[in-house]
C-alpha positions in Angstrom: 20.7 -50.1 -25.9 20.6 -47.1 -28.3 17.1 -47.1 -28.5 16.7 -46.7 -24.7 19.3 -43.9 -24.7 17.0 -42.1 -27.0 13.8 -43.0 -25.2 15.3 -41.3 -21.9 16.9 -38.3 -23.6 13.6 -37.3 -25.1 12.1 -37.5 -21.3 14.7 -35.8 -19.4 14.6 -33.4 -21.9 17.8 -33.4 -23.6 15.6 -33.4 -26.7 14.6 -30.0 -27.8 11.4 -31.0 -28.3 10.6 -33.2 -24.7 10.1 -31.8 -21.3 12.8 -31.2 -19.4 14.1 -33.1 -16.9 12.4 -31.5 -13.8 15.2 -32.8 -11.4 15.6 -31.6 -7.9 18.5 -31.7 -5.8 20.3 -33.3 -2.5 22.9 -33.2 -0.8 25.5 -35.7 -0.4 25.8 -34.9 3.3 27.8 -37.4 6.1 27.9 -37.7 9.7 31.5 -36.4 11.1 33.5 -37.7 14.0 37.2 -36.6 15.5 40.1 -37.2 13.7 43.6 -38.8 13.4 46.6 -37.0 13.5 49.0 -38.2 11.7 51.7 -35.5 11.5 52.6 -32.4 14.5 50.3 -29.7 14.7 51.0 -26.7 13.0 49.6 -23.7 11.3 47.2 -23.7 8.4 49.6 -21.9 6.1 53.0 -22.8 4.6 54.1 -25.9 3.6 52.2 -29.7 4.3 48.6 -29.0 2.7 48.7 -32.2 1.1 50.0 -33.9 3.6 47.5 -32.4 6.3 44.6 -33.1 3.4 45.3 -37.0 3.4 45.6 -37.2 7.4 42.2 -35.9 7.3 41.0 -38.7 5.0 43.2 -41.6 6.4 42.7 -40.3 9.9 38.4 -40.1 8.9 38.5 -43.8 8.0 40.2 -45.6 11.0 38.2 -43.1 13.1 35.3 -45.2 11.3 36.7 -48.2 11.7 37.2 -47.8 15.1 33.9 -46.7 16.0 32.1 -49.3 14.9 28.2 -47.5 15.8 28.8 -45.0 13.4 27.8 -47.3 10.7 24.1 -46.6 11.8 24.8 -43.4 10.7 25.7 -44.9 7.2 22.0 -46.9 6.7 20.5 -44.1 7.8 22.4 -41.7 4.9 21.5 -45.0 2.8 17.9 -44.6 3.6 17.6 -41.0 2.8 19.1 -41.9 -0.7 16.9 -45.0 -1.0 13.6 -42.5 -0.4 15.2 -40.5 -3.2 15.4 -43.1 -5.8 11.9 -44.7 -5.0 10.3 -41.2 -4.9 11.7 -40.5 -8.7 10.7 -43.8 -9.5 7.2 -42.9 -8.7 7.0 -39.5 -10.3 8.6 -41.2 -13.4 5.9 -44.3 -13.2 2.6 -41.9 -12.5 3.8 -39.0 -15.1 3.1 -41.3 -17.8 1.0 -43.5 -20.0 -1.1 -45.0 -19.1 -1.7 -42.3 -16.8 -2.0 -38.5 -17.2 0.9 -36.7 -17.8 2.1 -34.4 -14.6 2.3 -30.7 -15.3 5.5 -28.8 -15.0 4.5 -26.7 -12.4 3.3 -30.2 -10.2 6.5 -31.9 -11.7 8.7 -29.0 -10.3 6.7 -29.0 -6.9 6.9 -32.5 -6.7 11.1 -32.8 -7.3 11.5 -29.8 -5.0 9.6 -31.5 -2.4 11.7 -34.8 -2.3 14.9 -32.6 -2.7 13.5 -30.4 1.0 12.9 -33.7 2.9 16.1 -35.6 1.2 18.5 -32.5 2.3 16.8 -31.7 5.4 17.3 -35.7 6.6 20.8 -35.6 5.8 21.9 -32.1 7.0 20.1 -33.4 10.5 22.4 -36.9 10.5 25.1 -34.5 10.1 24.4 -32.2 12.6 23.7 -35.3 15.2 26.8 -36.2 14.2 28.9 -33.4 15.0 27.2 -32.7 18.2 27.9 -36.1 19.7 31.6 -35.4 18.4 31.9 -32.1 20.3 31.9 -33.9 23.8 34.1 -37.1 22.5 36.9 -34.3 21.1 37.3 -33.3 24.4 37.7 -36.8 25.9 34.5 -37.1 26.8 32.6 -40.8 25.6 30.8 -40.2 22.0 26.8 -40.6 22.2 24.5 -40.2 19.6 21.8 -40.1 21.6 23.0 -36.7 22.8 24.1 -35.9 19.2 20.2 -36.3 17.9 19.4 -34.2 21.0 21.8 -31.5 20.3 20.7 -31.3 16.7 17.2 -30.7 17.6 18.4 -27.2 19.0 18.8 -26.4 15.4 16.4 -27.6 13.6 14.5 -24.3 12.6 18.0 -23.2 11.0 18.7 -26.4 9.7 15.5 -26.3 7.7 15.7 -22.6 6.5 19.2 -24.3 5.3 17.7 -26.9 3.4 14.8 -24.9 2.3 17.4 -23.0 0.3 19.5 -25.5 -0.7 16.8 -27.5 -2.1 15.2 -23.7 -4.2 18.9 -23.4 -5.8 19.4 -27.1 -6.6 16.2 -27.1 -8.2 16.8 -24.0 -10.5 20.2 -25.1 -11.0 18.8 -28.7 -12.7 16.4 -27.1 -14.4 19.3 -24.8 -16.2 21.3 -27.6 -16.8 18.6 -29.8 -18.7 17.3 -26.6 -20.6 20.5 -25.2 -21.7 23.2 -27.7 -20.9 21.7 -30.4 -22.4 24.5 -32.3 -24.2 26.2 -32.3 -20.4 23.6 -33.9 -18.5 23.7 -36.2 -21.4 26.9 -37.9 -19.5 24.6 -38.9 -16.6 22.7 -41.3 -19.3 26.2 -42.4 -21.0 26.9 -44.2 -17.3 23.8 -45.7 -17.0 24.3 -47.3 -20.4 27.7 -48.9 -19.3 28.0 -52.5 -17.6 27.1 -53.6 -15.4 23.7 -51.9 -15.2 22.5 -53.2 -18.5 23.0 -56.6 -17.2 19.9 -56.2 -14.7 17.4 -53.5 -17.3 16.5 -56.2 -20.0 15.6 -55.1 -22.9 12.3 -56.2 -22.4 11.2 -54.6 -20.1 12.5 -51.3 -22.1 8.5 -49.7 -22.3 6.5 -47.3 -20.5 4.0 -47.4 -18.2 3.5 -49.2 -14.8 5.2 -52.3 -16.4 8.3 -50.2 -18.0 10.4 -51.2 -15.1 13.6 -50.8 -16.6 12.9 -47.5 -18.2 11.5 -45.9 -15.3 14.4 -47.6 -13.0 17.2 -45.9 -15.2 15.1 -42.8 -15.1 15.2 -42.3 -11.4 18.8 -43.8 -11.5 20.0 -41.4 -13.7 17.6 -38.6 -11.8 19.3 -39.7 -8.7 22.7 -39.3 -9.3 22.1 -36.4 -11.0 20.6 -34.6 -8.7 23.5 -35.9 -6.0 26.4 -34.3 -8.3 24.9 -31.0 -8.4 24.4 -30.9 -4.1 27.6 -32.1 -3.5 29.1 -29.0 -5.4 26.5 -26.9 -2.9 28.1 -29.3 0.0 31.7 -28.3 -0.9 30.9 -24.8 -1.5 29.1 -24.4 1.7 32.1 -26.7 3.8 31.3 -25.5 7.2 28.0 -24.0 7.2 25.9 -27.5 9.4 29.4 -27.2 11.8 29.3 -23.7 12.6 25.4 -23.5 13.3 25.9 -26.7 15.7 29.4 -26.4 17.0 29.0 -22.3 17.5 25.2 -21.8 17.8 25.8 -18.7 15.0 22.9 -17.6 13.3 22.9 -18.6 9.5 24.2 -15.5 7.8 27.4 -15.7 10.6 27.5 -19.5 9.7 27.8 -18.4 5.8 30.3 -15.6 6.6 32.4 -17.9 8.3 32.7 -20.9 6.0 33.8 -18.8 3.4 36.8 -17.2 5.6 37.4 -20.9 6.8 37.6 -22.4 3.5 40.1 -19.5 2.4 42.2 -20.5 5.6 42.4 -24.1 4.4 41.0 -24.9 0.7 45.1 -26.7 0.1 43.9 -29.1 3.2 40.2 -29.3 1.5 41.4 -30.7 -1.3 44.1 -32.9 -0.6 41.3 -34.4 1.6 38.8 -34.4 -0.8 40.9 -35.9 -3.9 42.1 -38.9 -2.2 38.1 -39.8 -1.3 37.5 -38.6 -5.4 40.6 -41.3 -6.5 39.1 -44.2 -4.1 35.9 -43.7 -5.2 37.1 -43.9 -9.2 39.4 -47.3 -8.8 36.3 -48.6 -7.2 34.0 -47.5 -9.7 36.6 -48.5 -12.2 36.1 -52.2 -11.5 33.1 -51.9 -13.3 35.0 -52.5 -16.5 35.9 -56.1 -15.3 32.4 -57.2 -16.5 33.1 -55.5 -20.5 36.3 -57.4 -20.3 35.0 -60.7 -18.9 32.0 -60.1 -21.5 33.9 -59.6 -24.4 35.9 -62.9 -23.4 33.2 -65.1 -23.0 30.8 -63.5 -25.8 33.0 -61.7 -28.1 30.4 -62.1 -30.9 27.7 -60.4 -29.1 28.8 -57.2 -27.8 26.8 -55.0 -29.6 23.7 -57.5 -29.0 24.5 -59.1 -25.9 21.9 -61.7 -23.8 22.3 -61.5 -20.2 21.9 -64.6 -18.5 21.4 -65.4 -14.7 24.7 -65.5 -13.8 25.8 -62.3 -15.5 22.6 -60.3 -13.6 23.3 -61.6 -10.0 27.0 -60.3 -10.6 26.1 -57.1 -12.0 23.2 -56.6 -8.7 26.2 -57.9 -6.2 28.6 -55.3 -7.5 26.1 -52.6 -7.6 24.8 -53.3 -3.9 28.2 -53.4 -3.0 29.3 -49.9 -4.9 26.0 -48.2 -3.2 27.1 -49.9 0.6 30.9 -48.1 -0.4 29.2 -44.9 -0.9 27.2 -44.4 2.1 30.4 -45.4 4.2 32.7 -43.3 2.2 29.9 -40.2 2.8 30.2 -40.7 6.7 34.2 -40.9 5.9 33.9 -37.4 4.4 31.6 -36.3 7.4 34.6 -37.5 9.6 37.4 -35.4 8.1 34.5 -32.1 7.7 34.5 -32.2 11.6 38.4 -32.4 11.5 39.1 -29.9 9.0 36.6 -27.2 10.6 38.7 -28.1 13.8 41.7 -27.5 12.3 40.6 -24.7 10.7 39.4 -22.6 13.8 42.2 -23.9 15.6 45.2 -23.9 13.6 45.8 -27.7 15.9 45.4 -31.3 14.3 42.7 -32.7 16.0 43.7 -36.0 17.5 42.3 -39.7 17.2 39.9 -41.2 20.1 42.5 -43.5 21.0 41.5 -46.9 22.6 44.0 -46.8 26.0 42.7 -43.3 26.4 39.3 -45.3 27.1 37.0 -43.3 24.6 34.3 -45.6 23.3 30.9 -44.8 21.0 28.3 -45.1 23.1 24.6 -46.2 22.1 
């Protein structure tokens, strides 16, 4: 297990004298929808942040639940991601023995290129998203036909968006791996946790076409690497997707604007956003249950431990099932975006689709 920590730091480049890791960016990004209100409507000041901040994310998930079509807009996020990982699989596979090694400047292309398409995909889901919400706010039945439809309209600013998205999560990776290396270093410290080992055997720890498990935890670590650093572009940019499709601004307005609207409601923002953080860390959290059951059952090989079947169809289940939570939760977060930019230009709590008011998600 040590030795394959070394073997990736020295390719991602955490070791001063290996390549950096040439790791472009994405975007967590979700689909949003209308809200629950769970308290009176008020103004954005004063006292109830918090307690605005979770009706957003409580209100977000039975809006979900409700709307039961919405989870389309879930594989398709878990598509998007899935094209991530397999395309930094590839790069990882080909830019070794026994093939040539990639230069930077085709590495860097390359990771920039996946980032453009991976952002682009996901700020149009949430765009579709929105728009279909915009007539279902007002009472009207939600379609997402129309939502793809509307997001179309936008899809030249959309992909001036992403195009700089994708340039400053690039550059931003690149700084990180050059000069922060010891920080990106984290990323490889979850990898090398349970369950994961369970399904890279140690066998299978070499490079090449047949390295699977090296190049795997290569893109896996790439991956979610590249996913922290866009989601602090996502929060920083709240409202930037809502206000292009919900007020046709032109993208300088749309950056303007989020920045006054985050301002106006950053208590709400994270309230909302801290509750998603703490349900995503109890379910990540369970992780630990297979060290503990490990330890248990093999107490005298936890430093050398042998995976057998049993352990490895656990450790995939749980995994499949953590990356299923994700996706959902992302279209949860989309939910309460559309809420809180609601709220925000409104100073009103935007209220649930409720079923005896007859508003149903349309295909």
């Amino acid at each position: 297990m040590t030795r394959v920590s070394v073997v990736i730091r020295g390719w991602l480049g955490w070791c001063p004298n290996a390549p950096a890791m040439h790791t472009a960016s994405t975007v967590l990004s979700t689909p949003p929808v209308s809200l629950h209100s769970l308290e009176p409507d008020g103004g954005t000041g004063g006292s109830g942040r918090i307690g605005r901040g979770i009706s957003f994310a409580v209100g977000s998930i039975k809006t979900l639940i409700r709307n039961k079509q919405l989870f389309w807009l879930s594989f398709l996020t878990g598509l998007v991601m899935l094209f991530m990982f397999v395309s930094f699989y590839l790069i990882h596979v080909f830019g070794m023995y026994p093939y040539p090694p990639i230069e930077y400047p085709l590495w860097l292309t390359l990771n920039f290129a996946v980032a453009l398409i991976s952002v682009f995909c996901l700020y149009f889901l949430l765009a579709s998203l929105i728009a279909s919400i915009s007539p279902g706010h007002s009472g009207k039945p939600i379609t997402l036909r129309e939502g793809f439809d509307g997001a179309k309209k936008h899809v030249r600013s959309l992909l001036v968006w992403s195009v700089l998205i994708a340039l400053l999560g690039t550059a931003l990776s690149v700084l990180m791996t050059r000069y922060f290396g010891e920080f990106s270093f984290t990323f490889i410290r979850v990898i090398d946790q349970f369950p994961f080992n369970f399904i890279l055997l140690p066998e299978v720890y070499s490079t090449g076409p047949i390295g699977g498990g090296y190049h795997i935890a290569s893109a896996v670590t790439s991956t979610f690497f590249a996913v922290t650093i866009n989601v602090i572009f996502f929060v920083l940019t709240l409202f930037v997707v809502p206000a292009l499709v919900l007020e046709n601004k032109r993208l300088p307005g749309a950056v303007t604007e989020t920045i006054s609207l985050i301002k106006k409601v950053w208590g709400e923002i994270i309230a909302c956003f801290l509750l998603f953080c703490l349900i995503s860390l109890v379910i990540s959290l369970a992780s630990f249950i297979f060290r503990i059951a490990y330890g248990l059952v093999s107490p005298n090989n936890l430093l050398f431990w042998y995976p057998g079947e049993g352990w490895i169809a656990g450790a995939a289940m749980y995994i499949l099932a953590w990356c299923i939570l994700a996706v959902i939760g992302s279209t949860a977060v989309g939910i309460a975006l559309f809420g809180l930019y609601t709220y925000a230009k409104t100073d009103r709590m935007p209220g649930m689709h409720e079923e005896e008011q007859g508003v149903q998600v349309l295909k």
